[in-house]
DSSP file (Angstrom, degrees, kcal/mol; ACC not computed):
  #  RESIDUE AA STRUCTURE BP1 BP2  ACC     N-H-->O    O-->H-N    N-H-->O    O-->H-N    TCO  KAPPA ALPHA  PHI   PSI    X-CA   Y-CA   Z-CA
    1    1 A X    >         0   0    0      0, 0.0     3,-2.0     0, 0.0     2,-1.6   0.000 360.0 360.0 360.0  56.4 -145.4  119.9   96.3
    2    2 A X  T 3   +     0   0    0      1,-0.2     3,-0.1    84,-0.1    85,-0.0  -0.022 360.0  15.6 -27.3   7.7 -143.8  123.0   94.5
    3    3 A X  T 3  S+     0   0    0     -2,-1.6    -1,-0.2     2,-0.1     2,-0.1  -0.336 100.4 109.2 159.2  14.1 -140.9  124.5   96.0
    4    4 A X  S <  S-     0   0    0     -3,-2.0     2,-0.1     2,-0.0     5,-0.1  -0.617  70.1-115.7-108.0-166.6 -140.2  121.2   98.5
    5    5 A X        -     0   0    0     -2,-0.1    -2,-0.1    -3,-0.1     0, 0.0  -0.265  32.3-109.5-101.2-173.2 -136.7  118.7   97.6
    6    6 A X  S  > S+     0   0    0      2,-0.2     4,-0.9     1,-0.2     5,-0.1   0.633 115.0  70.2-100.9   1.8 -137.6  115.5   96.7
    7    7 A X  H  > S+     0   0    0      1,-0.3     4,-4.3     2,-0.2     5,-0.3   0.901 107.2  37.9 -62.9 -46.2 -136.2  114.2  100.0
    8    8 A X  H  4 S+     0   0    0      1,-0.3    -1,-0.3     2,-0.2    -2,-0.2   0.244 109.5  61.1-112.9  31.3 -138.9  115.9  101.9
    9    9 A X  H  > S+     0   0    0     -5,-0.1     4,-0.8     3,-0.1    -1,-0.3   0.618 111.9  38.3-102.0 -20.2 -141.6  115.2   99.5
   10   10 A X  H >X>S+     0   0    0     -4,-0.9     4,-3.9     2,-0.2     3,-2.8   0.957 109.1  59.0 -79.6 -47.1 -141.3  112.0   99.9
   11   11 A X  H 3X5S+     0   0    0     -4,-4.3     4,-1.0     1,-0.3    -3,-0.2   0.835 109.5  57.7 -53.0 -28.0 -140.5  112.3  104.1
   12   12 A X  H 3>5S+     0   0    0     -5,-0.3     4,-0.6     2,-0.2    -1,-0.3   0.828 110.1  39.8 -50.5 -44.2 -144.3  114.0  103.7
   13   13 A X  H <X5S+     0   0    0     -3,-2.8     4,-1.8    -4,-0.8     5,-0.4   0.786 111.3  52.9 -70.8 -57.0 -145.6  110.9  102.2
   14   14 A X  H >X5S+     0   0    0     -4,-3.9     4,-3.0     1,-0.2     3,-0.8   0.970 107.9  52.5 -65.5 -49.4 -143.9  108.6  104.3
   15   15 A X  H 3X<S+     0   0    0     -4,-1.0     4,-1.1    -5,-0.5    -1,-0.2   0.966 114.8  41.8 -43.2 -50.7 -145.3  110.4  107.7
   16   16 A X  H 3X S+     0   0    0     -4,-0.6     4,-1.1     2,-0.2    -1,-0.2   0.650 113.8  57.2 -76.1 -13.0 -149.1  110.3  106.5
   17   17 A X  H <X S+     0   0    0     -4,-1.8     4,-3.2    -3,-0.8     5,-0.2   0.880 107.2  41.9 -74.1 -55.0 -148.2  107.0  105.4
   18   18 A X  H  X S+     0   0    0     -4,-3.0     4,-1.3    -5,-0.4    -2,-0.2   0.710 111.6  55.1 -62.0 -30.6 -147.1  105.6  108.8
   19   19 A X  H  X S+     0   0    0     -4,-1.1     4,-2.0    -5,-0.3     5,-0.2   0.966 111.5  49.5 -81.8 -50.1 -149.9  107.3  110.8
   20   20 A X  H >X S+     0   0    0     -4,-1.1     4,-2.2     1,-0.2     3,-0.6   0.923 103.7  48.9 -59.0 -69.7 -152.0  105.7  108.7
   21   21 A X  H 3X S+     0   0    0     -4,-3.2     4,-4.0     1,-0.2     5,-0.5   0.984 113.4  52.8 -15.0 -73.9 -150.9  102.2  108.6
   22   22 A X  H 3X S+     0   0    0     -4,-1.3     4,-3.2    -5,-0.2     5,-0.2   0.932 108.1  49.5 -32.0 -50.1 -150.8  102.3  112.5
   23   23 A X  H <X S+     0   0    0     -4,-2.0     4,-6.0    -3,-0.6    -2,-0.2   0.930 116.8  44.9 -41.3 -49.8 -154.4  103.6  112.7
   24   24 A X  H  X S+     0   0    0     -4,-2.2     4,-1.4     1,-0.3    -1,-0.3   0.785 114.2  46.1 -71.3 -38.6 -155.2  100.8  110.3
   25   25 A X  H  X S+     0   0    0     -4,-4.0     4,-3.3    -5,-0.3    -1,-0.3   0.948 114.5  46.1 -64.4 -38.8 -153.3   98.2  112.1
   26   26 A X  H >X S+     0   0    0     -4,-3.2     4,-1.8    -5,-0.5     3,-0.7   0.993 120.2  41.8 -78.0 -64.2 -154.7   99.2  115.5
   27   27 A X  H 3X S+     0   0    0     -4,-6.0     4,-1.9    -5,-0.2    -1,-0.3   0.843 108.2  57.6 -43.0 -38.6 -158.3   99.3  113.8
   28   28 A X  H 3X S+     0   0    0     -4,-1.4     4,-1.7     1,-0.2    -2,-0.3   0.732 109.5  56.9-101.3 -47.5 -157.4   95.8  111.7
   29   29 A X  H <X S+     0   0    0     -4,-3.3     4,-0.8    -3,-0.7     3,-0.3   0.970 110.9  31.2 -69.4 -64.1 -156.9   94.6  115.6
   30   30 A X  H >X S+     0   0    0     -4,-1.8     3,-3.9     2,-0.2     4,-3.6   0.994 121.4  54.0 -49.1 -73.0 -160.4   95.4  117.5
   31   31 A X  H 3X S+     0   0    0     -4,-1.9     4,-3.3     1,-0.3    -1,-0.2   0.741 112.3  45.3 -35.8 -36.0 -162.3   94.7  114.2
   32   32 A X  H 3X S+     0   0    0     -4,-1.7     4,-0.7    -3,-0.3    -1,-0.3   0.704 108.2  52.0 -78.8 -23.9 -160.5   91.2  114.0
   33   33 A X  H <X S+     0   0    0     -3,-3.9     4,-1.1    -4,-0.8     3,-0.3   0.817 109.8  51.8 -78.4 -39.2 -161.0   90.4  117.1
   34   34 A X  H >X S+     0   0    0     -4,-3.6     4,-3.6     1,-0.2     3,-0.6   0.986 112.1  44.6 -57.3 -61.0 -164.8   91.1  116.7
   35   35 A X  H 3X S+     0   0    0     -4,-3.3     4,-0.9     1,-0.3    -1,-0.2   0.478 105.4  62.8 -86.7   3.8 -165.3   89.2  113.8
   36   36 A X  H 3X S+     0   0    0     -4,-0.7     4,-1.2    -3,-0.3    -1,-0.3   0.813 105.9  45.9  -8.6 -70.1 -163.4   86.3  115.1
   37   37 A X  H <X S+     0   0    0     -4,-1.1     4,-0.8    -3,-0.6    -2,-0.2   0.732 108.7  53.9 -62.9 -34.5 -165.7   85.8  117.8
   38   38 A X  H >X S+     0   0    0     -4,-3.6     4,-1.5     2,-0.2     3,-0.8   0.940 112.0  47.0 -81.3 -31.1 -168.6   86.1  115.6
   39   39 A X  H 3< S+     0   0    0     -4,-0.9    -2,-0.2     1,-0.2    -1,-0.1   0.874 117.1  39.3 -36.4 -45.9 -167.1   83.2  113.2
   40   40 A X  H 3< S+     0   0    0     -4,-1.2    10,-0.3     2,-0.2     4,-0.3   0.552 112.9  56.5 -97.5  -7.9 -166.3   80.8  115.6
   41   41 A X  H X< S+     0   0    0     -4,-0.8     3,-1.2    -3,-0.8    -2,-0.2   0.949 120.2  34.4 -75.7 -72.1 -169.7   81.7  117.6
   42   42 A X  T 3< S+     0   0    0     -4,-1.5    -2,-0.2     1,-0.2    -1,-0.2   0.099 113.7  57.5 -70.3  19.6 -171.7   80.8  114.1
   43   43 A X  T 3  S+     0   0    0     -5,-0.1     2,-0.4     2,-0.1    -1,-0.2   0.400  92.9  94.8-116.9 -18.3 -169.5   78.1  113.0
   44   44 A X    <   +     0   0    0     -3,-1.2     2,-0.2    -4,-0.3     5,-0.1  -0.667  42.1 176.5-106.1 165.3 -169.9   75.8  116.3
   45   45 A X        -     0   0    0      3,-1.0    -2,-0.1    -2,-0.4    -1,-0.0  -0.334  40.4 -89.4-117.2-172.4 -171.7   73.3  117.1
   46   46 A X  S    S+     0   0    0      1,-0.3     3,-0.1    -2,-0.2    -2,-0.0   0.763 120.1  41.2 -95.5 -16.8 -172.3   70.9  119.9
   47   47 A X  S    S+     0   0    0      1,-0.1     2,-0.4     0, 0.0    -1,-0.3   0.426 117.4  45.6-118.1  17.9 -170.3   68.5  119.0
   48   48 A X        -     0   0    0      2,-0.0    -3,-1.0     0, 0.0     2,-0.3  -0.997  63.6-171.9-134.2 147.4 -167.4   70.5  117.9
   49   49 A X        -     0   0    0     -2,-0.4     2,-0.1    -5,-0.1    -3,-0.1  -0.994  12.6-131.6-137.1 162.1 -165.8   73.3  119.3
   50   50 A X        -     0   0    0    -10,-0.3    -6,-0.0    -2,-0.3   -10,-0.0  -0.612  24.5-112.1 -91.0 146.3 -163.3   76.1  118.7
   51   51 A X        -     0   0    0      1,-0.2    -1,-0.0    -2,-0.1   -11,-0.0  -0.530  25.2-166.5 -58.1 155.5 -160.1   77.8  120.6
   52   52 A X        +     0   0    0      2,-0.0    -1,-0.2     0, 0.0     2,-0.1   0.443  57.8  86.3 -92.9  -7.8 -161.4   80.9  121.3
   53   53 A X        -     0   0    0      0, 0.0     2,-0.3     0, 0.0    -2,-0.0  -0.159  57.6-157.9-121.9 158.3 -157.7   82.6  122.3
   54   54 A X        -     0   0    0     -2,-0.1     2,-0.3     0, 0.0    -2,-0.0  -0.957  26.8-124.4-147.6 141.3 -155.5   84.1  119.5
   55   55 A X    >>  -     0   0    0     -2,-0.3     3,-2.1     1,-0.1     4,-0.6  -0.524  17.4-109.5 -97.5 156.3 -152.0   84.1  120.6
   56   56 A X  T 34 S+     0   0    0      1,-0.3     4,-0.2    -2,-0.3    -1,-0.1   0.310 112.3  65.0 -72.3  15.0 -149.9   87.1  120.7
   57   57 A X  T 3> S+     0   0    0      2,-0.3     4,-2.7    -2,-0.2     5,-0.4   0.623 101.3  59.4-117.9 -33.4 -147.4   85.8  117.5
   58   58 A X  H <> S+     0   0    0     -3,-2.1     4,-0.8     1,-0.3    -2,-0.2   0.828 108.7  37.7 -75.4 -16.0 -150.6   86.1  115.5
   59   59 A X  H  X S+     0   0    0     -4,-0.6     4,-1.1     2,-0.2    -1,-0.3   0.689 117.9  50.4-102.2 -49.3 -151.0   89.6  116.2
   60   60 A X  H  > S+     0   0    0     -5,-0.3     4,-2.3    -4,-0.2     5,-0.2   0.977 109.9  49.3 -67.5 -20.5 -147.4   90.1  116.1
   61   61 A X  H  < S+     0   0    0     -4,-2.7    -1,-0.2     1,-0.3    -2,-0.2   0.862 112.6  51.1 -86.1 -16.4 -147.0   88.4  112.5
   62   62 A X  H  < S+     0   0    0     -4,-0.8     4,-0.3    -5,-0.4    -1,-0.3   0.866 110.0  49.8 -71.7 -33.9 -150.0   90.5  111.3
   63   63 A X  H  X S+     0   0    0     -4,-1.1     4,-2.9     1,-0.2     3,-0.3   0.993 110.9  46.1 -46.5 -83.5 -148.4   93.5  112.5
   64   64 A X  T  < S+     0   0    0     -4,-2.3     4,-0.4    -5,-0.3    -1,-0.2   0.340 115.6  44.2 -67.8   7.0 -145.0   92.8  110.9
   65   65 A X  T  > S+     0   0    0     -3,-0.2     4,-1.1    -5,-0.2    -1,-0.2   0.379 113.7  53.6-126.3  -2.6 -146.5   91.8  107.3
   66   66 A X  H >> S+     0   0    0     -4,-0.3     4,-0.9    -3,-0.3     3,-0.8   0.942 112.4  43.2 -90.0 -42.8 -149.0   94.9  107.4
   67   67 A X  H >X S+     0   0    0     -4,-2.9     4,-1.7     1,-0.2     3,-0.9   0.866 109.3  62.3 -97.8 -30.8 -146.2   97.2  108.1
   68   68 A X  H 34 S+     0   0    0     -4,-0.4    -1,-0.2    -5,-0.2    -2,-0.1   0.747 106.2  45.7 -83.4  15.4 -144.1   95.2  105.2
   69   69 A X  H << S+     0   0    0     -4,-1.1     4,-0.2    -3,-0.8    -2,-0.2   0.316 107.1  54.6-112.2  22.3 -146.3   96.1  102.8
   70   70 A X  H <X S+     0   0    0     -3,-0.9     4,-0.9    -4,-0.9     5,-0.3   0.418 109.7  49.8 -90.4 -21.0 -146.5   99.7  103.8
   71   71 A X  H  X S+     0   0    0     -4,-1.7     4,-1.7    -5,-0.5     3,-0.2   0.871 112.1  49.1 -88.1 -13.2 -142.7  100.0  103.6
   72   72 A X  H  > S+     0   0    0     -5,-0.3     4,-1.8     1,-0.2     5,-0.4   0.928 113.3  40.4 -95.6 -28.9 -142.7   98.5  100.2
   73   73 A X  H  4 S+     0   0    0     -4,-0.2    -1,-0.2     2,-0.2    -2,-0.2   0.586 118.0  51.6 -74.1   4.7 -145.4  100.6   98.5
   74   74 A X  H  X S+     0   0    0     -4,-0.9     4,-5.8    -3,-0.2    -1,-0.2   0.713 108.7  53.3 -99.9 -25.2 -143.7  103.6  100.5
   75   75 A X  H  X S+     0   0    0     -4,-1.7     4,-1.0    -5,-0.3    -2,-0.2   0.977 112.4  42.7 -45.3 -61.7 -140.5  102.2   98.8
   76   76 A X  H  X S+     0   0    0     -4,-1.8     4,-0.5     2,-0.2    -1,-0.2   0.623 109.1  62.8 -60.3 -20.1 -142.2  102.4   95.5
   77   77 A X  H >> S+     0   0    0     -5,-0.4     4,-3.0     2,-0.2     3,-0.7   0.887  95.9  58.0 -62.6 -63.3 -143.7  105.8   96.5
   78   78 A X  H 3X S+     0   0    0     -4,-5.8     4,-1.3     1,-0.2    -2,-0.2   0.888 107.2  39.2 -62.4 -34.7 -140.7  107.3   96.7
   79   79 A X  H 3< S+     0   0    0     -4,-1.0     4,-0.4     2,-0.2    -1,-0.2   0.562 116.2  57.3 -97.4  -0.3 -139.1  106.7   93.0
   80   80 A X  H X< S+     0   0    0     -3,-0.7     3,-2.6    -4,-0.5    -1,-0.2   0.942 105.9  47.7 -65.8 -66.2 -142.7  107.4   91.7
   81   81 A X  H >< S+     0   0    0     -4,-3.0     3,-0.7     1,-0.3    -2,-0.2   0.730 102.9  62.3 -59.8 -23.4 -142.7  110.7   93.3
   82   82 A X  T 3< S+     0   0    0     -4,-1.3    -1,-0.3    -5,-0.3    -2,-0.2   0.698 104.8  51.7 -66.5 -27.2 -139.1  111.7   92.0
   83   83 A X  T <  S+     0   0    0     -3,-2.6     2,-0.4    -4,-0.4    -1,-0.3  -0.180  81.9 107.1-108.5  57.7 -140.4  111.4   88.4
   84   84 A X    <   -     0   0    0     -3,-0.7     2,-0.5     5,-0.0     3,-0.1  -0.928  63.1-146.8-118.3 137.7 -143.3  113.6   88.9
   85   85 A X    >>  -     0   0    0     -2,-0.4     3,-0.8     1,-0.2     4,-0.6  -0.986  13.3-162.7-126.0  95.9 -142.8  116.9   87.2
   86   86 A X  H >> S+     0   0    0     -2,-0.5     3,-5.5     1,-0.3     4,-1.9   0.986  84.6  47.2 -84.7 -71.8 -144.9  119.5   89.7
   87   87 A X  H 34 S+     0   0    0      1,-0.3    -1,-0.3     2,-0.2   -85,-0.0   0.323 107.2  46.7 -96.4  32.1 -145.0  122.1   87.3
   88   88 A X  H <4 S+     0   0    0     -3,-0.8    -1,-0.3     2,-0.1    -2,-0.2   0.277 113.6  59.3 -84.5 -13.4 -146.1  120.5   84.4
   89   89 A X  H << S+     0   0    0     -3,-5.5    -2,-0.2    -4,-0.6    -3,-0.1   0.814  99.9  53.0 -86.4 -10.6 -148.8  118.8   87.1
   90   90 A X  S  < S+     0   0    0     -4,-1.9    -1,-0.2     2,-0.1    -3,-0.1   0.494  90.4 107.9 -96.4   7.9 -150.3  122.2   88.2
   91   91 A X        -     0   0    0     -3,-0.1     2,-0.4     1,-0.1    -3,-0.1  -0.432  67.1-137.9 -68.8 153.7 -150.9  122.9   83.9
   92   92 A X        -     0   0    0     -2,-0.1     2,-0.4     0, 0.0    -2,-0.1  -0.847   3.5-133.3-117.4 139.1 -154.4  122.7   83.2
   93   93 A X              0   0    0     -2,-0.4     0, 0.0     1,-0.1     0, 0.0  -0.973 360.0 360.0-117.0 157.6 -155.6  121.0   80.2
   94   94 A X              0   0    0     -2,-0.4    -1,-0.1     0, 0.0     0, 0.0  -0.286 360.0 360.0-150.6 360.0 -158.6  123.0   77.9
């Protein structure tokens, strides 16, 4: 990122970071919910069975620990990218 501060190299990071993490969560949601049903589908039997519901604090508490360990690796992102030397990274080595 040549020419940017380091404020908005990082604010670069942090954007693509965040869409992504949503995506992921929002994917992480369907997908989990699929493979849920197929666990508890192949795991019962006749004389046991499973709730089938997942309650809305499990989906919130997945939520809130996927998004605090995108804000700490974006935390860690940022002082990485402040010692990165951009044009010593765009040197070529022979």
């Amino acid at each position: 990122m040549l020419g940017f501060f380091d404020k908005e190299v990082t604010m670069y990071v942090y954007r693509e970071n965040l869409v992504l993490t949503v995506l992921e969560i929002l994917a992480g949601f369907g997908l989990g919910f699929i493979m849920h049903r197929f666990v508890l589908q192949t795991a019962e039997i006749d004389i046991m069975r499973f709730a089938r519901q997942i309650s809305l604090t499990s989906y919130l508490y997945s939520f809130l620990l996927m998004f605090f360990f995108s804000s700490l690796v974006m935390l860690v992102m940022h002082f990485k990218l402040k010692r990165v030397d951009m044009v010593e990274a765009l040197k070529t080595q022979d």
